[in-house]
Gaussian input, Z-matrix of N, CA and C with variables (Angstrom, degrees):
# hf/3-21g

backbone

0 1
 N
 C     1     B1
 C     2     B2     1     A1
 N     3     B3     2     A2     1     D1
 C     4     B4     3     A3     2     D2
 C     5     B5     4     A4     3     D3
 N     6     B6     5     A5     4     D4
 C     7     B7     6     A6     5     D5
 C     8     B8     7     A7     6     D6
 N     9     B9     8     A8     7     D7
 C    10    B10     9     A9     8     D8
 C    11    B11    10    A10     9     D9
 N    12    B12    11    A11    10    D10
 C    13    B13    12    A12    11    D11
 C    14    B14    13    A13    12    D12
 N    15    B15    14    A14    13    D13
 C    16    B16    15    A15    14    D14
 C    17    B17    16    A16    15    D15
 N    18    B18    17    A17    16    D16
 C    19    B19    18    A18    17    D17
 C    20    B20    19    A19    18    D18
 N    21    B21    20    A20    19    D19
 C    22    B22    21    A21    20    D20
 C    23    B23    22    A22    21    D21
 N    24    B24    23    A23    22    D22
 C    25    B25    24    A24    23    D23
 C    26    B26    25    A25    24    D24
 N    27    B27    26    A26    25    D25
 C    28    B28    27    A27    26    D26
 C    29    B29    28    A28    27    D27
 N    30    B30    29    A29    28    D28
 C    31    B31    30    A30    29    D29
 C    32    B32    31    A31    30    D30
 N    33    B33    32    A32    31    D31
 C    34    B34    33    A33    32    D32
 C    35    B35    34    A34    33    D33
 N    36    B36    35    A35    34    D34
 C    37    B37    36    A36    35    D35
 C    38    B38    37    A37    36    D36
 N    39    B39    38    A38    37    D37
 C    40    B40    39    A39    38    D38
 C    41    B41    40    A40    39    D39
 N    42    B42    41    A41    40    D40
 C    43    B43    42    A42    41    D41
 C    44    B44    43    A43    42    D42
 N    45    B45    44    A44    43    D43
 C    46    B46    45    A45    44    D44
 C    47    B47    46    A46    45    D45
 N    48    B48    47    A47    46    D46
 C    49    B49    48    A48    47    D47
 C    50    B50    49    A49    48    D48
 N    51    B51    50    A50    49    D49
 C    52    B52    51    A51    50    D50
 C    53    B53    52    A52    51    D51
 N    54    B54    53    A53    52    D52
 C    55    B55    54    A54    53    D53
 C    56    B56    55    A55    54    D54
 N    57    B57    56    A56    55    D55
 C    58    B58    57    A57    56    D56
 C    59    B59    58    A58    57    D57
 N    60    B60    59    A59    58    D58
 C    61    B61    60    A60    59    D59
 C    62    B62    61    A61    60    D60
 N    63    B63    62    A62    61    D61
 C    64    B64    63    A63    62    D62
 C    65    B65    64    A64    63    D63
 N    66    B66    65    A65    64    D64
 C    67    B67    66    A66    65    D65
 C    68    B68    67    A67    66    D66
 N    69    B69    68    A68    67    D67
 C    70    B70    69    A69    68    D68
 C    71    B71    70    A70    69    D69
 N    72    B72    71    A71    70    D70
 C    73    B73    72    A72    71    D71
 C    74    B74    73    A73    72    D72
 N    75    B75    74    A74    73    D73
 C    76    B76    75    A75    74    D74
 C    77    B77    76    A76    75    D75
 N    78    B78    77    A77    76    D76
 C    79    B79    78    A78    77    D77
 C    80    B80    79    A79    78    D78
 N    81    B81    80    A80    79    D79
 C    82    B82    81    A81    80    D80
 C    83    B83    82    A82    81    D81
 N    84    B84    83    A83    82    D82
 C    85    B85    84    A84    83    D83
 C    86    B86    85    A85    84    D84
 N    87    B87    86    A86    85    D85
 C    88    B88    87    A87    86    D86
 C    89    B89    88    A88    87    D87
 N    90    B90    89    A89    88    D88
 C    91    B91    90    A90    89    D89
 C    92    B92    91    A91    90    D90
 N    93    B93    92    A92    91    D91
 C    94    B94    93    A93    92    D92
 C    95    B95    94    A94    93    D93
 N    96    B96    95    A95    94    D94
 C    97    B97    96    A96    95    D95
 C    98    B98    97    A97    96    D96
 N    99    B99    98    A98    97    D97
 C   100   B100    99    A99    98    D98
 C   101   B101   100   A100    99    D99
 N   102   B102   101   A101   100   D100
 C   103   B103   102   A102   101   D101
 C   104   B104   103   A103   102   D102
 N   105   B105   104   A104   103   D103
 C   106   B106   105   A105   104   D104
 C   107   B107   106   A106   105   D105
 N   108   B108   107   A107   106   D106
 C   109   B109   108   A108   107   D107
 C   110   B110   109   A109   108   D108
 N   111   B111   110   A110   109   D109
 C   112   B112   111   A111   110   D110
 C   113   B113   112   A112   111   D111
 N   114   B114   113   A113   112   D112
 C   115   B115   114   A114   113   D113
 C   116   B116   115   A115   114   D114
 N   117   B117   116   A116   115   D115
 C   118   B118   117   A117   116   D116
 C   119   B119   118   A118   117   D117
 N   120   B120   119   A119   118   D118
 C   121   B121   120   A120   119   D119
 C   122   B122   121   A121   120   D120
 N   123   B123   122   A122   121   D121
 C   124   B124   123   A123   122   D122
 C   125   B125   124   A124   123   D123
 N   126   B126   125   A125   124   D124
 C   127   B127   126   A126   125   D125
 C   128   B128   127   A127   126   D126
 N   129   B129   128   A128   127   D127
 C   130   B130   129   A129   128   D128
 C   131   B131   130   A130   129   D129
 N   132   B132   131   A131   130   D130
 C   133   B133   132   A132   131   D131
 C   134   B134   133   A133   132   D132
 N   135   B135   134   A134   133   D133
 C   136   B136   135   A135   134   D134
 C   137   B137   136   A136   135   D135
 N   138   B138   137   A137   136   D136
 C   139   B139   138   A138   137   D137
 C   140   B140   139   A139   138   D138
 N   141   B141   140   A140   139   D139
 C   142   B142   141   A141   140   D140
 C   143   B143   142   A142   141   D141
 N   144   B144   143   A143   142   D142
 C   145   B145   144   A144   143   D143
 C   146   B146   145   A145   144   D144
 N   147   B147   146   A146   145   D145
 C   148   B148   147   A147   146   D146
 C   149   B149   148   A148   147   D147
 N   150   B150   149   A149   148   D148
 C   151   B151   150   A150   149   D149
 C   152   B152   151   A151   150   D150
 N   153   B153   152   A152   151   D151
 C   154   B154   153   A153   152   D152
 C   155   B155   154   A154   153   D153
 N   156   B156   155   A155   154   D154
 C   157   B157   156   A156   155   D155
 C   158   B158   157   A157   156   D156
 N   159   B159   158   A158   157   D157
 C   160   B160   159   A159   158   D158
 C   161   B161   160   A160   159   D159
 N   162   B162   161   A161   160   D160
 C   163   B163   162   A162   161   D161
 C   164   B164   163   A163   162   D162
 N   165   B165   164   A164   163   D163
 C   166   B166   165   A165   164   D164
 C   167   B167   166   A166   165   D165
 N   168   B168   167   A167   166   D166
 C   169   B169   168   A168   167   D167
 C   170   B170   169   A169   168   D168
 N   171   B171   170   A170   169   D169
 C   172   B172   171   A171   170   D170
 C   173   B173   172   A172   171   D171
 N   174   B174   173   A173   172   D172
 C   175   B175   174   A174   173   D173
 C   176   B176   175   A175   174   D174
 N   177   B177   176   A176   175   D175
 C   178   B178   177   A177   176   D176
 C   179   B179   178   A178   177   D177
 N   180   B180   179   A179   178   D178
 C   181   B181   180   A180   179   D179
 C   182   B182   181   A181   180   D180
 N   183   B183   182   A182   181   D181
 C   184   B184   183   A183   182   D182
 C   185   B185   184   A184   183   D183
 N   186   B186   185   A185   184   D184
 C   187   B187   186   A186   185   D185
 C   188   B188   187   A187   186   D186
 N   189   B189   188   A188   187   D187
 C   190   B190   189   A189   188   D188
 C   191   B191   190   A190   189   D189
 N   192   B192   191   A191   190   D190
 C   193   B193   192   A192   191   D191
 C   194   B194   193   A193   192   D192
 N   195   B195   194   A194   193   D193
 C   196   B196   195   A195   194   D194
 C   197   B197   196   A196   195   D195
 N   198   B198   197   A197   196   D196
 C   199   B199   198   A198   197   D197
 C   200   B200   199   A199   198   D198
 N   201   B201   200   A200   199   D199
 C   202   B202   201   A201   200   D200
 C   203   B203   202   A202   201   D201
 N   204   B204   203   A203   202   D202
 C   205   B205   204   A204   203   D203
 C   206   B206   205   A205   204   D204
 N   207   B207   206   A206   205   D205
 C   208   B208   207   A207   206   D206
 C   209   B209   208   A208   207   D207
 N   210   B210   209   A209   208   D208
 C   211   B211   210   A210   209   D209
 C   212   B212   211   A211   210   D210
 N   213   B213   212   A212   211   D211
 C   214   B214   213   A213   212   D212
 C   215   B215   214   A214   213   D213
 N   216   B216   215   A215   214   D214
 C   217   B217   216   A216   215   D215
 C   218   B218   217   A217   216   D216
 N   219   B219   218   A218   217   D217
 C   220   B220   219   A219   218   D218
 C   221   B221   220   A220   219   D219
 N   222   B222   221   A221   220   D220
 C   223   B223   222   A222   221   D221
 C   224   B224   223   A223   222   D222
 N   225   B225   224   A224   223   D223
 C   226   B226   225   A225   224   D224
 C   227   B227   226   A226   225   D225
 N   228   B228   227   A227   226   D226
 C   229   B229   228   A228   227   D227
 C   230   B230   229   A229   228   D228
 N   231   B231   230   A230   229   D229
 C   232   B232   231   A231   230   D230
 C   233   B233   232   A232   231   D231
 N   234   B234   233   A233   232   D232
 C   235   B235   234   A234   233   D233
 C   236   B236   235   A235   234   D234
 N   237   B237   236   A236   235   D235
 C   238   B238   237   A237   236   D236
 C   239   B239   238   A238   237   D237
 N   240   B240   239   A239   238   D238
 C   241   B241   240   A240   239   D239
 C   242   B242   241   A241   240   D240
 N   243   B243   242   A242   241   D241
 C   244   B244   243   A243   242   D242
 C   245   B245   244   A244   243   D243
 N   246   B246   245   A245   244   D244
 C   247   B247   246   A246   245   D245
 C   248   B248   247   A247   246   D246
 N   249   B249   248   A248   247   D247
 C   250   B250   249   A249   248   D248
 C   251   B251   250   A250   249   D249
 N   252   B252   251   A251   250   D250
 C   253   B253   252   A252   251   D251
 C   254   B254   253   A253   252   D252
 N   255   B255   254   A254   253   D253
 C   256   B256   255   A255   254   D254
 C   257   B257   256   A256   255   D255
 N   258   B258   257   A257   256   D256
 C   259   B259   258   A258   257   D257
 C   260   B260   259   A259   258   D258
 N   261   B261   260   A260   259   D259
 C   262   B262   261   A261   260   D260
 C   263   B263   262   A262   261   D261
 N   264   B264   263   A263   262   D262
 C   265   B265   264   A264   263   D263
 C   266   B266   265   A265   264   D264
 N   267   B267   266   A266   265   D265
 C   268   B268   267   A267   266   D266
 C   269   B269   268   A268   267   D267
 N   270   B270   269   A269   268   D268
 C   271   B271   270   A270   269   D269
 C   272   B272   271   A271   270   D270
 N   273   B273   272   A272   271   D271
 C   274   B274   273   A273   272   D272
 C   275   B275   274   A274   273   D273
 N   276   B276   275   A275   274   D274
 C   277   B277   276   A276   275   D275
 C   278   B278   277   A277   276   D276
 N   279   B279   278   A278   277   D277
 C   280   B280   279   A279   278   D278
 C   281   B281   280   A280   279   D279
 N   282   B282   281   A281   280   D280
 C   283   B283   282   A282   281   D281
 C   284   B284   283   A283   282   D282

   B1=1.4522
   B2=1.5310
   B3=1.4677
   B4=1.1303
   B5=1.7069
   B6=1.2437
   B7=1.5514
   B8=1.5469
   B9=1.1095
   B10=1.6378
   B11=1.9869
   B12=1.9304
   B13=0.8879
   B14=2.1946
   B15=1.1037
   B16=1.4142
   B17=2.0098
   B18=1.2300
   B19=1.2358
   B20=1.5171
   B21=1.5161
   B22=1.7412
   B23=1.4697
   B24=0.9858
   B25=1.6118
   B26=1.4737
   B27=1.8846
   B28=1.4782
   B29=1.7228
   B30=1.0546
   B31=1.6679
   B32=1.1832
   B33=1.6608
   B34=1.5061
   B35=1.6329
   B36=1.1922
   B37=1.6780
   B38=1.6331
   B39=1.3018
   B40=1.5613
   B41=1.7265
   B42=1.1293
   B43=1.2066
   B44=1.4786
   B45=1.1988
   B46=1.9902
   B47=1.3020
   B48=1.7124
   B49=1.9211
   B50=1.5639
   B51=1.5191
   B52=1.4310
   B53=1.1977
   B54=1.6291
   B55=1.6330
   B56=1.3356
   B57=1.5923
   B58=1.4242
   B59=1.2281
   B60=1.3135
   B61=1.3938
   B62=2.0248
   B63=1.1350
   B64=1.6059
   B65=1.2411
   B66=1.7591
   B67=1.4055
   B68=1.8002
   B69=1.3063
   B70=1.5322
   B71=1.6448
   B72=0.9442
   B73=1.3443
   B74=1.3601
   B75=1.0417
   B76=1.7012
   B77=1.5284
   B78=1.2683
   B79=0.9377
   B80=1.7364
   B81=0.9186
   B82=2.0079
   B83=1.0584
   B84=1.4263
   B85=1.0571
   B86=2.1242
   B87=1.6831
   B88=2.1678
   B89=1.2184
   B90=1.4483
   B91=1.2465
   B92=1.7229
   B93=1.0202
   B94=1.1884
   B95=1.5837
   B96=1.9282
   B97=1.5109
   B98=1.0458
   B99=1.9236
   B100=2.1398
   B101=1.2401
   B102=1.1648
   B103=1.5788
   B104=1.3151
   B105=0.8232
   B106=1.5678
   B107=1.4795
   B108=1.4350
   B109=1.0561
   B110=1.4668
   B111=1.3081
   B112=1.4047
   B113=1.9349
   B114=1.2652
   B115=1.3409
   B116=1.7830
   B117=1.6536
   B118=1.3615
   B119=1.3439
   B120=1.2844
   B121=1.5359
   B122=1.1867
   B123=1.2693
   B124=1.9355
   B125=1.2233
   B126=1.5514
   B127=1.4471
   B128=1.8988
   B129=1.6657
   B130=1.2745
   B131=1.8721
   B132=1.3218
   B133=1.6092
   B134=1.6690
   B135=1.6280
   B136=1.6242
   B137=1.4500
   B138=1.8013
   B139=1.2756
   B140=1.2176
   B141=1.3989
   B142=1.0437
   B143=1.4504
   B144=1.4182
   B145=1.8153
   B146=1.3354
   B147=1.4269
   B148=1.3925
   B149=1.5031
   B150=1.1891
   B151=1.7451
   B152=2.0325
   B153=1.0573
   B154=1.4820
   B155=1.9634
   B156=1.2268
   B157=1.6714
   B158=1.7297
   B159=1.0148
   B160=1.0762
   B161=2.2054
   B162=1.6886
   B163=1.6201
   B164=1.5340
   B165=1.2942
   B166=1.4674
   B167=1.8085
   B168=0.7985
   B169=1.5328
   B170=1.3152
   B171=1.9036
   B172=0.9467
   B173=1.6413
   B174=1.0024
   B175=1.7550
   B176=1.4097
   B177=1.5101
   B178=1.4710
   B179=1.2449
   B180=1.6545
   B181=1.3261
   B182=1.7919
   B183=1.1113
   B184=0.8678
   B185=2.0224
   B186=1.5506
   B187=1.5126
   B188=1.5192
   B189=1.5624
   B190=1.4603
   B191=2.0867
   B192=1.1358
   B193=1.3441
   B194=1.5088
   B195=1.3887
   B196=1.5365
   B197=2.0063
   B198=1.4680
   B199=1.4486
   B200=1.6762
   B201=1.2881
   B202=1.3823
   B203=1.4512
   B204=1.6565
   B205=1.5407
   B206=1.5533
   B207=1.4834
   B208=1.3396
   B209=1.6081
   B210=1.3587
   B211=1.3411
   B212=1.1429
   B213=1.1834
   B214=1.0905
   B215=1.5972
   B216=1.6033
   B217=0.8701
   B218=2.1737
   B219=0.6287
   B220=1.7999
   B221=1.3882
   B222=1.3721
   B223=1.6538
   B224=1.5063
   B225=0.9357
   B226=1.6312
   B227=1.7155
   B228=1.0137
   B229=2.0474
   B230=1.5988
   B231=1.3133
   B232=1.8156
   B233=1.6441
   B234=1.7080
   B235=1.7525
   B236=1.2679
   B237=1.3026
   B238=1.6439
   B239=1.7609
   B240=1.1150
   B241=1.3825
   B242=1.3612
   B243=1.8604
   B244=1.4668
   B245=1.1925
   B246=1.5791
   B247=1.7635
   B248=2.0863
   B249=1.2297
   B250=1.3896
   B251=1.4332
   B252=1.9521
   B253=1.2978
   B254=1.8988
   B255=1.8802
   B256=1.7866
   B257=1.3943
   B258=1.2853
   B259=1.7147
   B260=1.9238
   B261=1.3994
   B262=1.7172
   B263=1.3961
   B264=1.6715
   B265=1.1656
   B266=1.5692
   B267=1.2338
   B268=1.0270
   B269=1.6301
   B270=1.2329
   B271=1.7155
   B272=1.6302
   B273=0.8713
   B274=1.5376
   B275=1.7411
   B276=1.6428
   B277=1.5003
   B278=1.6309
   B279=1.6089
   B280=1.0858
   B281=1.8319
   B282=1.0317
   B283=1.5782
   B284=1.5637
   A1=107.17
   A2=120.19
   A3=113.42
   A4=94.84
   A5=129.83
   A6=119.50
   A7=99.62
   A8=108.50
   A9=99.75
   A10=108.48
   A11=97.79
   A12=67.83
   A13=141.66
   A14=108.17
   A15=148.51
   A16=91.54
   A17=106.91
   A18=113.99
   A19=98.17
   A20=121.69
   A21=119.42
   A22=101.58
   A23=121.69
   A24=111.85
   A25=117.58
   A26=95.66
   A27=104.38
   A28=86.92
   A29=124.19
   A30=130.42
   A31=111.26
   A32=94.40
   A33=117.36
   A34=129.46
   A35=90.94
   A36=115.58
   A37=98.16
   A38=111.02
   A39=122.14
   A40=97.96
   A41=131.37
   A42=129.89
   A43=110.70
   A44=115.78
   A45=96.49
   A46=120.91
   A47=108.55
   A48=111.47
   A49=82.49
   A50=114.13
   A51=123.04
   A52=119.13
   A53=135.60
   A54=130.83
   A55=94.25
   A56=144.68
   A57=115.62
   A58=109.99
   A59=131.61
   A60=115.35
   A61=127.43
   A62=89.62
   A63=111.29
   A64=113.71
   A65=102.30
   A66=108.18
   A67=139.42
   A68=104.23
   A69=125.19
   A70=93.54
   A71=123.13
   A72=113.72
   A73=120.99
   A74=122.59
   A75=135.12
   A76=115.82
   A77=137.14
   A78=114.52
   A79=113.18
   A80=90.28
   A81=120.36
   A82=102.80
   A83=138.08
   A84=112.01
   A85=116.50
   A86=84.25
   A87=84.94
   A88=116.41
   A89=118.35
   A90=132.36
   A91=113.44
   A92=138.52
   A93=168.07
   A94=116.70
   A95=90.02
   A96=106.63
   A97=151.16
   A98=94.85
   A99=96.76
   A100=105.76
   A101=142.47
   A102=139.45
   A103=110.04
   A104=123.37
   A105=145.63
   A106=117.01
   A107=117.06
   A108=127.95
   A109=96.29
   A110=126.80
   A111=130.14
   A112=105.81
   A113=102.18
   A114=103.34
   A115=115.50
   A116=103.36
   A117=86.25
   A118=126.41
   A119=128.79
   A120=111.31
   A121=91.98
   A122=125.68
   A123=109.95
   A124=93.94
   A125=152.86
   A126=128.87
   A127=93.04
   A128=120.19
   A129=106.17
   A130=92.99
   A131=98.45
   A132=123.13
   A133=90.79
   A134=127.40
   A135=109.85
   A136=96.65
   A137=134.84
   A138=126.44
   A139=133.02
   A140=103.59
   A141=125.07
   A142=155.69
   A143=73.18
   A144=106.31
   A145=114.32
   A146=134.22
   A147=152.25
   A148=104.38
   A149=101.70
   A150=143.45
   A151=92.57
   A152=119.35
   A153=117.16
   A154=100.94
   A155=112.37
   A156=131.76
   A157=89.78
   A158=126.04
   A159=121.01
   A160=100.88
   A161=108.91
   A162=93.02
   A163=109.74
   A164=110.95
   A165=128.71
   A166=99.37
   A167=105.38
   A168=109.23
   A169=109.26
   A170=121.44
   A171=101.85
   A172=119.49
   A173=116.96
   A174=109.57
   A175=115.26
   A176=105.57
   A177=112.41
   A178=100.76
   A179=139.45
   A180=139.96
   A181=104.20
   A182=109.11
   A183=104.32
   A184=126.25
   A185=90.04
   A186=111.19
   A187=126.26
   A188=102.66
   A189=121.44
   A190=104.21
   A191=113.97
   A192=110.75
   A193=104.30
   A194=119.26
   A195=119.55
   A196=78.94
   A197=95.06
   A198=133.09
   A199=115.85
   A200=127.58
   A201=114.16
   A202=110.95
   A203=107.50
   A204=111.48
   A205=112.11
   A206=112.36
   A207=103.20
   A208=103.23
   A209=124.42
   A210=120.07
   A211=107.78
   A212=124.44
   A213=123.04
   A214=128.35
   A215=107.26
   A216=112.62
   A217=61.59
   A218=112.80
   A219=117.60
   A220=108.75
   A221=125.78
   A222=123.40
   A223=87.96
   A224=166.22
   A225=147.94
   A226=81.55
   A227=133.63
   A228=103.28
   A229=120.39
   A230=103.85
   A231=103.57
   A232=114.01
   A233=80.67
   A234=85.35
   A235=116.29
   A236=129.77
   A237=115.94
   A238=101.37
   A239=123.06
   A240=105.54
   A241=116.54
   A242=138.16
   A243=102.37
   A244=142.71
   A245=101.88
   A246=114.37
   A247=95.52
   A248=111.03
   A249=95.99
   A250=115.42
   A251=122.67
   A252=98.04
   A253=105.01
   A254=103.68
   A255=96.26
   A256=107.22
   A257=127.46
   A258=130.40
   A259=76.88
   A260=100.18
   A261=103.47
   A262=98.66
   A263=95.83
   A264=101.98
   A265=116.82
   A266=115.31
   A267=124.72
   A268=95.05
   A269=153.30
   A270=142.42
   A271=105.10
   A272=104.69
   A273=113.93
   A274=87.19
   A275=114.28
   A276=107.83
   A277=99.55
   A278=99.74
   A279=117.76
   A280=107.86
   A281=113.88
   A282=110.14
   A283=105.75
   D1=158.95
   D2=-149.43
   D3=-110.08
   D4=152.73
   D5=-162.75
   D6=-87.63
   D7=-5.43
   D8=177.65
   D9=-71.03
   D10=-44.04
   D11=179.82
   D12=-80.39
   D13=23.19
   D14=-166.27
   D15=-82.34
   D16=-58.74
   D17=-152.02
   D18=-109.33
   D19=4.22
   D20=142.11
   D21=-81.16
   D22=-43.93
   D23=-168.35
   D24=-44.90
   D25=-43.84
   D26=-158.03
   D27=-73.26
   D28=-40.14
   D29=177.28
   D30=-20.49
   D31=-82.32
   D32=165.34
   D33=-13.65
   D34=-67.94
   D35=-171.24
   D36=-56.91
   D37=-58.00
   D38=-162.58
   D39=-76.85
   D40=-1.78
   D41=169.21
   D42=-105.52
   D43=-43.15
   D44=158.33
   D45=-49.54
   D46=-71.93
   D47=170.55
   D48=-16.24
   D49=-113.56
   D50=-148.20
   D51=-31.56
   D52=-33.69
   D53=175.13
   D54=-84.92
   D55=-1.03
   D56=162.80
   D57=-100.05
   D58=14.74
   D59=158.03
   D60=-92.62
   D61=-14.96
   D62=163.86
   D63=-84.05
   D64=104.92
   D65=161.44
   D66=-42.46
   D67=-14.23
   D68=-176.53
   D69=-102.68
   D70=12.23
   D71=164.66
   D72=-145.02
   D73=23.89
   D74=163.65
   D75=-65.41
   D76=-17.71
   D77=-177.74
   D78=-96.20
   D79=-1.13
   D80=170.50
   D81=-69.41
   D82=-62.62
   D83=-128.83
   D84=-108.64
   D85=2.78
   D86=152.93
   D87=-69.13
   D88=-49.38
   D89=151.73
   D90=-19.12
   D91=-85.08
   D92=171.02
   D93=-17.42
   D94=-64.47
   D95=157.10
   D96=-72.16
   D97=-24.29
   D98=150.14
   D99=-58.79
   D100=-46.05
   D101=-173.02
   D102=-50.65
   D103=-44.94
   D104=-179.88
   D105=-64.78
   D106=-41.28
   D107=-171.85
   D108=-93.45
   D109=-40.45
   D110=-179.28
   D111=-52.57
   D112=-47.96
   D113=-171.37
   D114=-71.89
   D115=-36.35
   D116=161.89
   D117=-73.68
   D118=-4.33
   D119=-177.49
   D120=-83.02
   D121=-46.72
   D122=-178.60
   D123=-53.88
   D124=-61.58
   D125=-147.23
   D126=-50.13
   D127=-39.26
   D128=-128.24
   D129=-82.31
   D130=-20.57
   D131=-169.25
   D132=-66.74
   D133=-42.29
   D134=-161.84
   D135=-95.48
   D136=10.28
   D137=144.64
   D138=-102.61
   D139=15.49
   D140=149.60
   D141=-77.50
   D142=-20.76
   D143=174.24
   D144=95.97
   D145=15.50
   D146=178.59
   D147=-123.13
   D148=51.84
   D149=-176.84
   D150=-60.79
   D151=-56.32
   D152=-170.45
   D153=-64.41
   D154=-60.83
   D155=-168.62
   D156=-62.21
   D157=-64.28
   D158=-149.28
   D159=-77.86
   D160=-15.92
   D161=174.95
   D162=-86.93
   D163=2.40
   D164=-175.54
   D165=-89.71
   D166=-51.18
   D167=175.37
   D168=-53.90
   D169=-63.91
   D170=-174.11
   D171=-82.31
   D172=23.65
   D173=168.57
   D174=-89.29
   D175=-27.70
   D176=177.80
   D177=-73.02
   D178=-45.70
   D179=165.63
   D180=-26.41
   D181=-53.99
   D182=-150.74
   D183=-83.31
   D184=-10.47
   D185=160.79
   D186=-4.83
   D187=-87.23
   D188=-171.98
   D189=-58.99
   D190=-17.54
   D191=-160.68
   D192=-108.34
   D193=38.57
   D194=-174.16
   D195=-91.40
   D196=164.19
   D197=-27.02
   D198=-67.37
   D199=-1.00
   D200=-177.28
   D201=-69.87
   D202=-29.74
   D203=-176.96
   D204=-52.63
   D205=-26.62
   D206=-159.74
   D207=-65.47
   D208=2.54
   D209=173.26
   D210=-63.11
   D211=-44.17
   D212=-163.72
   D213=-92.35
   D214=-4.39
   D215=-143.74
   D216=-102.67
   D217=-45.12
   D218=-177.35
   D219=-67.84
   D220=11.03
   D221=155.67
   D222=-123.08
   D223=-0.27
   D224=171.34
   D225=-100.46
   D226=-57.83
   D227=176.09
   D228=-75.46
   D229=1.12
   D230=154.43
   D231=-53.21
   D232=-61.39
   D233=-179.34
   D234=-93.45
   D235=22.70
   D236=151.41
   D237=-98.46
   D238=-9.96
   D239=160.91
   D240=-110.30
   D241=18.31
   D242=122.61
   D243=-80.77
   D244=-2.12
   D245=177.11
   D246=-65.84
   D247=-48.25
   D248=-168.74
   D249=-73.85
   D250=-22.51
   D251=-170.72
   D252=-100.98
   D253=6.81
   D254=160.46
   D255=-72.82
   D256=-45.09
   D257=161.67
   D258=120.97
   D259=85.96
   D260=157.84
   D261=-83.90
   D262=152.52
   D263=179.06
   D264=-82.33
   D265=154.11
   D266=-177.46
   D267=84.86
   D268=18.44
   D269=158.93
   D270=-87.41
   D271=174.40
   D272=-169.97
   D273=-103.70
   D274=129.35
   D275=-179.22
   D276=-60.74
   D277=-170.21
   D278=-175.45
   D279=-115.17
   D280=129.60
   D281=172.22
   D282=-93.30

């Protein structure tokens, strides 16, 4: 797994805490935490070894939180492109 995506998470996390302590931002932040929660199940899915599903998960996690998300969204396609150039099965090779 790629450490970026490690250090969106921690992003992540520390940016809900902080919008749930602001009353002007409560209605954000269920919202916020499916995102959140979405992205850790992909972290938990690509140590899991469901490395393709789970960098897909966390990019969608990572949606609502552009532009910081895009960190993360650039270590979950780290590791969908070493899944394609080890040749997982089931990827479409590479020409």
């Amino acid at each position: 797994m790629d450490v970026r995506m490690y250090i969106a998470m921690a992003i992540h996390v520390g940016a809900l805490v902080f919008l749930s302590t602001d009353p002007h931002y409560r209605p954000v932040v269920p919202w916020m935490g499916a995102f959140v929660a979405v992205s850790a199940v992909g972290m938990l899915l690509v140590c899991a070894g469901k490395a393709k599903a789970g960098a897909i998960m966390f990019i969608v996690g990572c949606v609502p939180f552009v532009p910081v998300g895009l960190i993360g969204v650039f270590g979950a396609k780290k590791v969908l492109a070493d899944l394609s150039s080890a040749g997982e099965p089931g990827s479409e090779p590479s020409v």
